[in-house]
C-alpha positions in Angstrom: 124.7 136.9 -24.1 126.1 139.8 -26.2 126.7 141.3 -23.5 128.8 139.4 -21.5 130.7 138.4 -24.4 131.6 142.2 -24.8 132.5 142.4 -20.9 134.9 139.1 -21.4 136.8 140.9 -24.3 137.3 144.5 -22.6 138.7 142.3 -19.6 140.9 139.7 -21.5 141.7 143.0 -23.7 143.0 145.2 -20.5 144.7 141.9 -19.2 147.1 141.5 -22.7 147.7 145.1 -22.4 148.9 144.2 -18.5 150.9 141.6 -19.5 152.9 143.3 -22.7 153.9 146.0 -20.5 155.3 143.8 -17.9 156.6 141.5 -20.1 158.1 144.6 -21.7 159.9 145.9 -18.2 161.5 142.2 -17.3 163.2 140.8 -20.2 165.0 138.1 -18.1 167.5 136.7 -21.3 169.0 133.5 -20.2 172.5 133.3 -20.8 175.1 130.6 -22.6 176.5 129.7 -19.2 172.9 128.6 -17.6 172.0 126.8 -21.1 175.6 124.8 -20.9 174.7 124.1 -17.1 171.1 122.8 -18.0 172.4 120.6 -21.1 175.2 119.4 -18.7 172.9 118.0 -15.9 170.1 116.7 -18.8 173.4 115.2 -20.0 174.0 113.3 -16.4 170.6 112.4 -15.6 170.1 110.3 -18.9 173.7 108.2 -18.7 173.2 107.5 -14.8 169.2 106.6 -15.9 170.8 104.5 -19.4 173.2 103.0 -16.9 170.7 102.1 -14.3 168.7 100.4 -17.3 171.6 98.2 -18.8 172.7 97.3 -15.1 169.5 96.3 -14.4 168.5 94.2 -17.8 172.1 92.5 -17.4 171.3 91.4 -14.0 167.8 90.9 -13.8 168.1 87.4 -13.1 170.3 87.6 -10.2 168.4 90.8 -9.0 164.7 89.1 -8.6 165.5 87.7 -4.8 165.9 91.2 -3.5 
């Protein structure tokens, strides 16, 4: 058991190590205009969902022969 224990370490160990240097290489920074886009379309999705929601709770009376 000891043994494999030790084997899972020096591999998890050697994979970090992997990892941190690439990680190291490609920073990839997002910048303001992608987070203004995101927030924009999060923005656009709720209201049409919010809208979607009140039209359909105003008219759900009307709505249930469809």
């Amino acid at each position: 058991m000891t043994k494999y224990a030790i084997r899972l370490a020096v591999a998890l160990k050697s994979r970090w190590e992997e990892v941190q240097k690439h990680s190291a290489q490609d920073r990839g920074d997002i910048s303001i205009t992608t987070i203004i886009i995101w927030v924009a379309a999060v923005a656009g999705a709720l209201t049409i969902a919010g809208t979607i929601g009140i039209v359909v709770t105003k008219y759900n009376g009307l709505l249930s022969g469809i």
